[in-house]
C-alpha positions in Angstrom: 0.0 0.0 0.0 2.7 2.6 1.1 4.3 1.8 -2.6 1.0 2.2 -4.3 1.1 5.6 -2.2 4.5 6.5 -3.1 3.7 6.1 -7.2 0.3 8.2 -6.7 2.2 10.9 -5.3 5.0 11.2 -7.9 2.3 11.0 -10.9 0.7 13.9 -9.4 4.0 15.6 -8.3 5.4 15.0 -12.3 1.5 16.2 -14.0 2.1 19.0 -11.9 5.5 19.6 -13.4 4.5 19.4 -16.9 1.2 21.6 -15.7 3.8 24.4 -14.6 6.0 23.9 -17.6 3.0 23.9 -20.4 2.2 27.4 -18.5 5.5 28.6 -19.1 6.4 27.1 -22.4 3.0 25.9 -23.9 3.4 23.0 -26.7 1.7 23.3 -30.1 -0.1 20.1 -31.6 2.1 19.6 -34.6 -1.2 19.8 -37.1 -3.4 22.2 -36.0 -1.0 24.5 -33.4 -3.6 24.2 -30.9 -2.3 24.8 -26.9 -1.5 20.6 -26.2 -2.9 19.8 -22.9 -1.0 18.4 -19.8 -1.3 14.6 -21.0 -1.4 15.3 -25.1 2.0 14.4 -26.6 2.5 16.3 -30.0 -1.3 16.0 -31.0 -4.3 17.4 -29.6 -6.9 14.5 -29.0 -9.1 15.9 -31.9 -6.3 15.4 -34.3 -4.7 12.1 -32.7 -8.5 11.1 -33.2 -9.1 12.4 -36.6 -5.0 10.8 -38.1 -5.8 9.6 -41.4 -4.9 6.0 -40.8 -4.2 3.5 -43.6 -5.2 0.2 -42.0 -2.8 -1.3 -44.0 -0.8 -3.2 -41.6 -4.2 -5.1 -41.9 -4.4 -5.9 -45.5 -1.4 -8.5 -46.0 -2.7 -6.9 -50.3 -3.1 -3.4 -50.5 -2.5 -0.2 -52.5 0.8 0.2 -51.2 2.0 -3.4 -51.2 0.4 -3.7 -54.8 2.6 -0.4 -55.9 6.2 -1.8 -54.3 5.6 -4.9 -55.4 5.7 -3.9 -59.1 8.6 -2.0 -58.8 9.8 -5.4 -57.8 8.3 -7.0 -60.7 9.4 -4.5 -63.1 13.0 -4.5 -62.0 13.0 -8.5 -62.6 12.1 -8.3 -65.9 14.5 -5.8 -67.0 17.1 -8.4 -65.1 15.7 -11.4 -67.2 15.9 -9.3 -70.6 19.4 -8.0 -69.9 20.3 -11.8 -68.7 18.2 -14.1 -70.1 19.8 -17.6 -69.4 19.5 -16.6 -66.1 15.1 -16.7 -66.2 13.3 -15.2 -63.7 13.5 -15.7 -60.0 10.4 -16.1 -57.8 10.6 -13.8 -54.8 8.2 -13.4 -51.7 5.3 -10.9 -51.8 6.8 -8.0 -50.1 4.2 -6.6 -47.5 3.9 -2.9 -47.1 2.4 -0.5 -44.3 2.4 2.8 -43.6 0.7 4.9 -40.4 -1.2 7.6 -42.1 -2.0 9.2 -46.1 0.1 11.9 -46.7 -1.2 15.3 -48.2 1.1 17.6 -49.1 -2.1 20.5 -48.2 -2.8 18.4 -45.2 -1.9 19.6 -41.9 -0.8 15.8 -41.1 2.2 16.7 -43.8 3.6 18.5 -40.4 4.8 15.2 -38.6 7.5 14.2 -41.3 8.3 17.4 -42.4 8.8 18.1 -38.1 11.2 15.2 -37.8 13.0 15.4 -41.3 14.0 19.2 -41.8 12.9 20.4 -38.2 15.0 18.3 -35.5 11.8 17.1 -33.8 13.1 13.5 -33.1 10.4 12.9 -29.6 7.5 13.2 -32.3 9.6 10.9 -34.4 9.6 8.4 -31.7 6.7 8.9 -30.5 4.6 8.3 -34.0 7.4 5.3 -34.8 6.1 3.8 -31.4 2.8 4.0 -32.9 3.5 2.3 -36.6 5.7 -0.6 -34.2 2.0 -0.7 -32.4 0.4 -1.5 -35.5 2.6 -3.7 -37.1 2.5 -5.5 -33.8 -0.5 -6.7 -34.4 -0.3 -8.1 -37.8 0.4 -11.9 -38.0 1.9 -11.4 -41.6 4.6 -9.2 -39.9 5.2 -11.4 -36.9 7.8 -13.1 -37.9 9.9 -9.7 -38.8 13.4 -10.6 -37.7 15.6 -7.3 -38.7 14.7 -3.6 -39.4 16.9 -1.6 -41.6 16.1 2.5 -42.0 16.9 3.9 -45.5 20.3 5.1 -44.9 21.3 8.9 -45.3 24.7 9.7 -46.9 27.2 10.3 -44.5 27.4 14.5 -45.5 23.6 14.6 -44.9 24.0 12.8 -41.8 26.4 15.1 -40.7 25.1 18.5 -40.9 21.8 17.1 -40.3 22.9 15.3 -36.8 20.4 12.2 -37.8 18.3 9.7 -39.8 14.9 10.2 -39.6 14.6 6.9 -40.9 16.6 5.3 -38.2 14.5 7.2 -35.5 11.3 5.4 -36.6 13.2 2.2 -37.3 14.5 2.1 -33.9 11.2 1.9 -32.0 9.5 -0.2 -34.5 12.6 -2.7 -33.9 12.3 -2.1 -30.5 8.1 -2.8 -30.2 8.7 -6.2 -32.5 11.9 -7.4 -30.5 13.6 -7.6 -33.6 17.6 -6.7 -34.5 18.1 -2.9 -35.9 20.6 -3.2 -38.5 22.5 0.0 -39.2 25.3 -1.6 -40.5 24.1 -3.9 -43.7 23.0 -0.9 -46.0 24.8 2.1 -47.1 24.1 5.2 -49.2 27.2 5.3 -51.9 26.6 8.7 -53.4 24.6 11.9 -52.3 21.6 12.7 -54.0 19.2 15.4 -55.3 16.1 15.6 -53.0 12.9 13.6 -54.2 10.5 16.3 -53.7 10.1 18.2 -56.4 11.0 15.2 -59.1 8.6 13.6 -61.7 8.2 10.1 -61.2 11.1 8.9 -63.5 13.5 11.1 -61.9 12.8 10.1 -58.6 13.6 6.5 -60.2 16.6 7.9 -61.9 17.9 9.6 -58.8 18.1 6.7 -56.4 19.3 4.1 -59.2 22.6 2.4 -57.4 22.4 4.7 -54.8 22.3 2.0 -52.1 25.3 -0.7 -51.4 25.3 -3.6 -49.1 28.8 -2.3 -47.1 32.0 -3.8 -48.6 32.7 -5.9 -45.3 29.1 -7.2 -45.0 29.4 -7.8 -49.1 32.7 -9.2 -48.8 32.0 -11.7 -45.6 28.4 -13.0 -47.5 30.3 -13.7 -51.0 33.4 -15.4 -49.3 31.2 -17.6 -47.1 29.0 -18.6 -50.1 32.1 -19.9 -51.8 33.6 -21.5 -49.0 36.5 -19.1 -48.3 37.8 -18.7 -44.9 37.8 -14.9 -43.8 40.8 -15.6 -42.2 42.6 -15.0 -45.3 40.7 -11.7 -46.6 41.5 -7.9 -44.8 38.2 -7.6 -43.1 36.9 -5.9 -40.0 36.9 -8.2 -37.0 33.1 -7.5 -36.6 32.2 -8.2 -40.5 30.7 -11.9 -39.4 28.0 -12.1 -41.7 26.7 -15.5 -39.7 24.0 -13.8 -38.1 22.6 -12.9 -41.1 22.6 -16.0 -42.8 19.4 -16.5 -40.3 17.4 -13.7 -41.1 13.9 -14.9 -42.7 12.0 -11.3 -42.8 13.5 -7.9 -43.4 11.9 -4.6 -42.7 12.6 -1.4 -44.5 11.5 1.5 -42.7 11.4 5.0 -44.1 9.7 8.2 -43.4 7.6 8.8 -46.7 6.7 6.3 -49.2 5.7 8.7 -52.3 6.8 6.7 -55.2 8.8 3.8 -53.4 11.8 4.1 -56.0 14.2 4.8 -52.7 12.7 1.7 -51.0 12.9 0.2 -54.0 17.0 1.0 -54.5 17.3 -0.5 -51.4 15.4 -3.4 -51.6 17.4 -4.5 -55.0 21.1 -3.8 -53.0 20.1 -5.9 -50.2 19.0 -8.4 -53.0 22.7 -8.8 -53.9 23.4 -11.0 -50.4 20.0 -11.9 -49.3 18.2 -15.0 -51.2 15.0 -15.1 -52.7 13.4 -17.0 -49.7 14.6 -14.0 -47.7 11.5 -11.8 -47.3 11.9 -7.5 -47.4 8.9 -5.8 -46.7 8.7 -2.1 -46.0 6.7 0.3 -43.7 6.8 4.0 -43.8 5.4 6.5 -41.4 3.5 8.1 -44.3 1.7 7.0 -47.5 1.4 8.6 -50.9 -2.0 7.6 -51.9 -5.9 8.0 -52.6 -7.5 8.0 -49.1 
């Protein structure tokens, strides 16, 4: 009882806190800049209420899956006519989910742009607790053993001071107990922002973008032809023999407008990874009809 005591009085000794602290610095709900109250995070409760979900992560087939997965089918059929002996290999339906439709007139638009240009990383966290949430609950994704953010290149990274990918991607990994990989994918050359490019430049801009890192490459190709490492100039830590066990990749960025990045970095992680290997991707935001 005194512990149940103890806990009642620091809840009310911390709301008061945060009472005091809204007086004195009040927080804006991201979409509608409304005064947050004491126990709203980031949203009001209209506009928590009112987030244009996708229900995706419900649908194993859906707009979104349906729109990656012919990138995927696309980009196999220009391998097969380039390489023809080498026919077409059957791959797992990638699944796809995102949170919430994106707008670009919508005042939901406010929650990437916030953590992308604006440093707010505790909404990033907060909103890639909620997609973990939902993916959670999907039996499709349950078996999700890795989750690798869309990597930045290292310049952007730098001035920036993060990946907003890699804030989202940590709590999803975090909410499905599975591995965050940082260390498999790597962005091999800056590029233009996607924003304001047509659909074929966006494709164009992000085309071998994306590299599976040398050690990682070098560790998968030497243990599929029976080479010891012991005899190449890798980094102690490049053992690839974890990865050998993955079943179910996760690619998590913040937007999915056209899917061409997701798509760059679903064909480099294609260079190690098997066909029986399934990527899927989630994305805090969706490009799409409502």
């Amino acid at each position: 009882m005194k512990d149940c005591g103890a806990r009642e009085f620091k809840d009310i000794v911390q709301y008061s806190l945060k009472a005091v602290l809204d007086l004195l610095i009040p927080r804006k709900c991201i979409v509608c800049e409304k005064s947050l109250g004491t126990t709203e995070k980031h949203l009001c409760r209209e506009c928590l209420e009112d987030l244009p979900h996708t229900y995706y992560w419900l649908r194993k087939f859906n707009p979104m899956a349906d729109r990656f997965n012919a990138l995927i089918q696309e980009g196999l059929e220009v391998q097969q006519s380039a390489w023809p002996a080498h026919g077409t290999t059957s791959q797992h339906y990638a699944y796809a989910t995102a949170l919430f439709f994106y707008r670009a007139d919508s005042g939901y638009s406010q929650i990437t742009r916030q953590l992308k240009y604006h440093g707010d990383i505790p909404a990033g966290r907060f909103f890639g607790r909620q997609l973990g949430q939902k993916i959670a609950g999907a039996e499709h994704f349950a078996d999700v053993d890795a989750v690798i953010p869309v990597p930045l290149h290292w310049t952007r990274k730098w001035s920036r001071g993060y990946n907003q990918a890699e804030i989202i991607a940590r709590e999803v990994a975090s909410i499905l107990g599975a591995e965050l990989r940082t260390d498999i994918l790597q962005r091999s050359r800056r590029t233009r922002t996607q924003t304001k490019l047509s659909i074929e430049g966006k494709a164009a801009n992000v085309h071998g973008a994306f590299v599976v890192q040398e050690n990682i490459f070098d560790c998968f190709k030497n243990k599929n032809s029976g080479r010891s490492s012991s005899h190449n100039k890798l980094n102690k830590k490049a053992d690839c023999s974890d990865l050998t066990n993955l079943k179910h990749l996760l690619l998590i960025d913040d937007v999915f407008t056209t899917g061409s990045t997701l798509h760059a970095c679903y064909q480099a992680l294609r260079s190690i990874f098997p066909p029986e290997v399934r990527i899927s991707v989630a994305t805090l935001a969706f490009v799409g009809e409502m």
